[in-house]
C-alpha positions as CSV (number, residue, x, y, z in Angstrom):
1,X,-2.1,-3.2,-28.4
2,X,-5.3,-1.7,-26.8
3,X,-5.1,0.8,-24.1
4,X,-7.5,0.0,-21.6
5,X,-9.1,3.2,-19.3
6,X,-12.4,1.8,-17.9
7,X,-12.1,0.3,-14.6
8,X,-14.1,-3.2,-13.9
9,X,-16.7,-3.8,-11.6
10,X,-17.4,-6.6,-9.2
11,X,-20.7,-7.9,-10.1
12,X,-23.5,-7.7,-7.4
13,X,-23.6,-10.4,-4.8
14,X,-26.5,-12.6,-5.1
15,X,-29.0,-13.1,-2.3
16,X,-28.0,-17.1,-2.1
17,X,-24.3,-16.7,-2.1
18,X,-22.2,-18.6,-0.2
19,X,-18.4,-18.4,0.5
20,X,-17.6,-21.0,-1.9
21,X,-19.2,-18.4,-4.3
22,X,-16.3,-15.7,-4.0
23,X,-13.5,-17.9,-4.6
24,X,-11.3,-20.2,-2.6
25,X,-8.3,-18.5,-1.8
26,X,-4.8,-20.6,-1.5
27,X,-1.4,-18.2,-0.5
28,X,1.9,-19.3,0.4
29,X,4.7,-18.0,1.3
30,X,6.1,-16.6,4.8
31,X,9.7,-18.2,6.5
32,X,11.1,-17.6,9.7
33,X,11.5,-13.6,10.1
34,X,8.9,-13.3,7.1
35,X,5.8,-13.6,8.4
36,X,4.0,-10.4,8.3
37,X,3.8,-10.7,4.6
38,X,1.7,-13.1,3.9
39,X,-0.7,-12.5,6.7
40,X,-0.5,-8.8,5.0
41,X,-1.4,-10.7,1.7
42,X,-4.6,-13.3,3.3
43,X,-6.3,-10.4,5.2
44,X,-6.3,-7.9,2.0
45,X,-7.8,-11.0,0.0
46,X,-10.4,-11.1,2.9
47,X,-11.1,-7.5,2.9
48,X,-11.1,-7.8,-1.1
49,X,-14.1,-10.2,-0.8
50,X,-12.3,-13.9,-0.9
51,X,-14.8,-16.4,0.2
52,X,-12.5,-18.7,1.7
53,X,-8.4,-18.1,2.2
54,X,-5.9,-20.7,3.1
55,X,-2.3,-19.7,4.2
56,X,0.3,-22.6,3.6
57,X,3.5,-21.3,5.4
58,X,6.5,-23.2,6.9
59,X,5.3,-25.3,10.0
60,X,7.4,-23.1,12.6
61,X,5.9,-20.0,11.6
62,X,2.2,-21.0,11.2
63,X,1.5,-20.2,15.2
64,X,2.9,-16.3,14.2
65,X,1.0,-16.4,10.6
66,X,-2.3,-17.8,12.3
67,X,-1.7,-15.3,15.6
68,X,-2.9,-12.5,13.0
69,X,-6.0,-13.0,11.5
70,X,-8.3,-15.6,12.9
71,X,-10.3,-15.6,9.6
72,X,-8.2,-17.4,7.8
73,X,-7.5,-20.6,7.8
74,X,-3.4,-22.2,7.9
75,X,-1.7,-25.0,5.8
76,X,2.0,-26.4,7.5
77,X,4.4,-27.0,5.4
78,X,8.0,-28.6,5.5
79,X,10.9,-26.6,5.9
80,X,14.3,-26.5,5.7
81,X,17.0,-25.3,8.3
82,X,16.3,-21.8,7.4
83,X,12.7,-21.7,8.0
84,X,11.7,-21.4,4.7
85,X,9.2,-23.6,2.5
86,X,11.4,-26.9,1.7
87,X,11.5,-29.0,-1.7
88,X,9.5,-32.0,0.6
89,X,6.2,-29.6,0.8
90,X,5.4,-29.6,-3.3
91,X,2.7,-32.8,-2.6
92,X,1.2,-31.2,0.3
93,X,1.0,-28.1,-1.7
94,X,-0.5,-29.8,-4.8
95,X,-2.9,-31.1,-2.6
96,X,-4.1,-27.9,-1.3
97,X,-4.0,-25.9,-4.4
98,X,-6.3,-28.4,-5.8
99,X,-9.0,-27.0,-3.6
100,X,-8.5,-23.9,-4.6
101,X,-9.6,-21.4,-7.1
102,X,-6.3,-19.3,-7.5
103,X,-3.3,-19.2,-5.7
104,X,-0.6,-16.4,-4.4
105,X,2.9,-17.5,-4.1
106,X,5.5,-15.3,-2.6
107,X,5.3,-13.2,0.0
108,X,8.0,-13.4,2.4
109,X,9.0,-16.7,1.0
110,X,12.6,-16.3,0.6
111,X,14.6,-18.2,-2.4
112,X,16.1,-21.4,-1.1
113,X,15.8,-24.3,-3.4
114,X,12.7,-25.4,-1.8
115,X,10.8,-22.7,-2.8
116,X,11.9,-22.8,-6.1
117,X,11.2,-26.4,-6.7
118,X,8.0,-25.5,-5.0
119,X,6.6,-22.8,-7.5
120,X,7.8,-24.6,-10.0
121,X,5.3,-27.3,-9.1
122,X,2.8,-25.3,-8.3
123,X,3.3,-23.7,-12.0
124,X,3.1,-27.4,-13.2
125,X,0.6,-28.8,-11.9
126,X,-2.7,-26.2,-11.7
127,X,-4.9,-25.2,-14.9
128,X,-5.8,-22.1,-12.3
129,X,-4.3,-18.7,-12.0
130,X,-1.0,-18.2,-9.9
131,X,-0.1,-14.8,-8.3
132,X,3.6,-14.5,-8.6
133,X,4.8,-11.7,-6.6
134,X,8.2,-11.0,-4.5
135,X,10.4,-14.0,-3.3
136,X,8.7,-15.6,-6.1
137,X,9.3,-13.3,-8.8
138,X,13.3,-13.7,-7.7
139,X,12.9,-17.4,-8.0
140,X,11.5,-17.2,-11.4
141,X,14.7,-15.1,-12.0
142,X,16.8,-18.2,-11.0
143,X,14.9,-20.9,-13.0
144,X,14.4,-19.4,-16.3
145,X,13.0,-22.6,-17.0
146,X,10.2,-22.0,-15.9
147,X,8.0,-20.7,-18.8
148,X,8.4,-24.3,-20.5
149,X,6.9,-26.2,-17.5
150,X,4.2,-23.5,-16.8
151,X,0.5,-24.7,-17.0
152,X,-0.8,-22.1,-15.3
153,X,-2.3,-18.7,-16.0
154,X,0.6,-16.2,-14.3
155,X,0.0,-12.9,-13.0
156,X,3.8,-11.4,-12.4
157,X,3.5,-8.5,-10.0
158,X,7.1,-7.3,-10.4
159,X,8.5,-3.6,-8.5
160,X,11.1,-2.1,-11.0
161,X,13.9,-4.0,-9.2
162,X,12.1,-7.5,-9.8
163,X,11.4,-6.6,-13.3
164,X,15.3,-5.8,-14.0
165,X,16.0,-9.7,-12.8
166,X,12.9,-10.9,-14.8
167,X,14.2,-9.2,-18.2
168,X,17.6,-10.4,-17.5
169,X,16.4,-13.7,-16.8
170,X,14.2,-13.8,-20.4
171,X,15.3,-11.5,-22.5
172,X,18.9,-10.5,-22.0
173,X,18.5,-7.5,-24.0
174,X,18.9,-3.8,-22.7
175,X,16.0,-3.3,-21.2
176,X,14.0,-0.3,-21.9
177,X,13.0,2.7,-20.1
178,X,9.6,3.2,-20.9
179,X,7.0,1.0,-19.2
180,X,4.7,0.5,-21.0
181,X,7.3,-1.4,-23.2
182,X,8.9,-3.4,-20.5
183,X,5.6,-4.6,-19.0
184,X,4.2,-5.3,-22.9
185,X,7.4,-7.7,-23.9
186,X,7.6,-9.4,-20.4
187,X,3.7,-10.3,-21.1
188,X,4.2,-11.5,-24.2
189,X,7.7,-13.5,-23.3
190,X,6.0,-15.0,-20.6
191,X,2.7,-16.1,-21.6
192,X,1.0,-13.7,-18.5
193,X,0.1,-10.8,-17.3
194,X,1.9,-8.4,-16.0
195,X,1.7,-6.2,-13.1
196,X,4.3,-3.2,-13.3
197,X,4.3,-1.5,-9.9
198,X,5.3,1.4,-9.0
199,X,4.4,5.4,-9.6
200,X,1.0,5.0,-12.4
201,X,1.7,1.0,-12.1
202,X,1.4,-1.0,-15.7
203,X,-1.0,-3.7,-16.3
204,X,0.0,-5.5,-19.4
205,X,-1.2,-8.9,-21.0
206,X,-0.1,-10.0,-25.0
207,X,-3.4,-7.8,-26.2
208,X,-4.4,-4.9,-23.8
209,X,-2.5,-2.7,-21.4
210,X,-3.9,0.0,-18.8
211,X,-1.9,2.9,-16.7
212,X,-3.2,3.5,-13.4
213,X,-3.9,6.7,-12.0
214,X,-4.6,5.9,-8.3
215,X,-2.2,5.8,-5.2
216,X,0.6,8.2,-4.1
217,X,4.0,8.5,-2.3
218,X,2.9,7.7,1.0
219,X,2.4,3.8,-0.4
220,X,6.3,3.4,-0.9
221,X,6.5,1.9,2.3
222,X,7.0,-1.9,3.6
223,X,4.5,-4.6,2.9
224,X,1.8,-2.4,0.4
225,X,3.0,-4.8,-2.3
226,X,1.8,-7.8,-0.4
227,X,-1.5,-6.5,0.2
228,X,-1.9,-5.4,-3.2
229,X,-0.7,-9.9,-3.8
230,X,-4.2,-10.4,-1.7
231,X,-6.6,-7.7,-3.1
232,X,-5.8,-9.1,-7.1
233,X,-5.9,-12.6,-5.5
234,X,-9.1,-12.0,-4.2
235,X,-10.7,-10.6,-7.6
236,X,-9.7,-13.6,-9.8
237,X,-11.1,-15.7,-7.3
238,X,-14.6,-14.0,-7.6
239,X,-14.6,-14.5,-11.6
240,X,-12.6,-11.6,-12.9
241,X,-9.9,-12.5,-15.9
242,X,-6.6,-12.1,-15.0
243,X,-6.0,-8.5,-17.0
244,X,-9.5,-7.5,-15.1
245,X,-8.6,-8.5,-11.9
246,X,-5.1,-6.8,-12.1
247,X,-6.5,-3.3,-13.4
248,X,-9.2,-3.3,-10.7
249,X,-6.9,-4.4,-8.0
250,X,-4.2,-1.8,-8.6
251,X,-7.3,0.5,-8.9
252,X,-9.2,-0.2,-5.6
253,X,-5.2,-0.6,-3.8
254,X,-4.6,3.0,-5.0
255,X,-8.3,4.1,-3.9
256,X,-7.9,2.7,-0.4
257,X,-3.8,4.0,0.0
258,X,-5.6,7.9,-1.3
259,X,-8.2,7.6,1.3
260,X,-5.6,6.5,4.2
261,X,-3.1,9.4,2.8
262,X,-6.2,11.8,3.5
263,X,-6.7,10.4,7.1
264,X,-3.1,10.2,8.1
265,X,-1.1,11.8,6.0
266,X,1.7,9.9,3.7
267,X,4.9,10.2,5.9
268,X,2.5,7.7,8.6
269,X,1.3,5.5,6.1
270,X,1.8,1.6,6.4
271,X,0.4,-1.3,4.8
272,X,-2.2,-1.7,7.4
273,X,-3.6,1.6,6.7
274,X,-4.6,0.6,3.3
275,X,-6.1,-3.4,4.6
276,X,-7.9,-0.8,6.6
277,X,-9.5,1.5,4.0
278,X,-10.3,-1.4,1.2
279,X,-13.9,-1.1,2.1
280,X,-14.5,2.2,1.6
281,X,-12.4,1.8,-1.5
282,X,-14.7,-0.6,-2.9
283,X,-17.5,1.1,-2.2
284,X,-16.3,4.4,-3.4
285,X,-15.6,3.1,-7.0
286,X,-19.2,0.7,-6.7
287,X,-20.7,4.3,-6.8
288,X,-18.8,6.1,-9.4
């Protein structure tokens, strides 16, 4: 296993770029009393770069999803009584996720059975790269099926509470306390990568891991981990791997939480904060 402490780069934009050029970005997720999330997650991919970003959320929702960034654009999806993505919206989903270079699936979804059998589609039916991070991380603990059906390149962005279910799920073992070893064998069970949040957050894939060394206490807050979903969304869709895209994602989240700590302080901190300092972020580490 190589441990990996250089930080990627994203390449320099061309003169005759276009939007189509830094990735078509497709996330979903959001139910009723969800929303925030995955608007959280489409305006970090923005601010990471994304060319293009699509948000397919339940239909009721999408006027509150759509209400918060006008840059992106909204997919509606089926739903069942509880406002949350419904097994009848896997075609429409297949449909959009065939437009697009990498998809997010998660944030604020919830775990009905519609969401499952949703992901599980997703997983099935796209050669791309899938983000899998929160509600969807707790469906993959339900359907431990789910490695078999997986055509997809996965990216698991698990906190240490996901990653508990996740082993449990897998592995069934004790699982370990060092890091570094649980983020290694859930790559290598899994087929992905793995994104190990938390304090010096673990990126893991079956060759390579890296520890990151950015970020701070003040990011232990409501809705970070969704815009961290967007910023590594955004990077695979402009042409990084999936290990590079999650070690300069973490990186550049960390940068831009350090940089709103030193503005604000970390007891004021909220996800915003850091959507709000990516820029700088990026163009801090373009320079170092």
């Amino acid at each position: 296993m190589d441990k990996i402490t250089q930080v990627p780069k994203l390449p320099a934009r061309s003169k005759d770029a276009h939007k189509g050029t830094f990735g078509k970005v497709c996330i979903i997720g959001g139910s009723v009393g969800m929303t925030g999330a995955v608007a959280l997650a489409g305006k970090a991919a923005f601010r990471s770069g994304a060319g293009l970003v699509r948000i397919a959320t339940p239909e009721s929702v999408l006027p509150v999803v759509a209400s918060m960034e006008p840059c992106y654009m909204t997919v509606p999806l089926n739903e069942n009584a509880d406002g949350q993505i419904s097994s009848e919206a896997a075609s429409a989903l297949i449909d959009v996720i065939s437009i697009s270079d990498v998809v997010a699936f998660g944030p604020g979804a919830g775990t009905g059975k519609g969401v499952r059998d949703s992901l599980l589609a997703v997983l099935s039916q796209t050669d791309g790269t899938v983000v899998v991070d929160a509600d969807g991380l707790n469906c993959l603990a339900k359907s431990p099926e789910w490695i078999g059906r997986k055509r997809a390149s996965a990216i698991l962005t698990p906190h240490p509470g996901e990653m508990k279910r996740l082993w449990a799920s897998q592995i069934r073992g004790a699982i370990p306390t060092d890091r570094i070893e649980q983020a290694t064998t859930l790559a290598a069970k899994t087929f992905s990568t793995v994104v190990l949040k938390g304090h010096q957050t673990v990126v893991a894939d079956k060759d390579k891991v890296y520890v990151n060394t950015t970020g701070n206490p003040g990011m232990a807050t409501g809705g970070t981990g969704d815009v961290l979903t967007g910023v590594i969304t955004a990077m695979v869709g402009q042409g990084l791997s999936d290990f590079d895209a999650a070690v300069l994602g973490v990186y550049i989240h960390g940068i831009a939480g350090d940089i709103a700590a030193e503005r604000i302080g970390e007891t004021s901190l909220i996800a915003t904060d850091i959507i709000d300092c990516l820029s700088e972020a990026f163009i801090k580490h373009s320079k170092s």
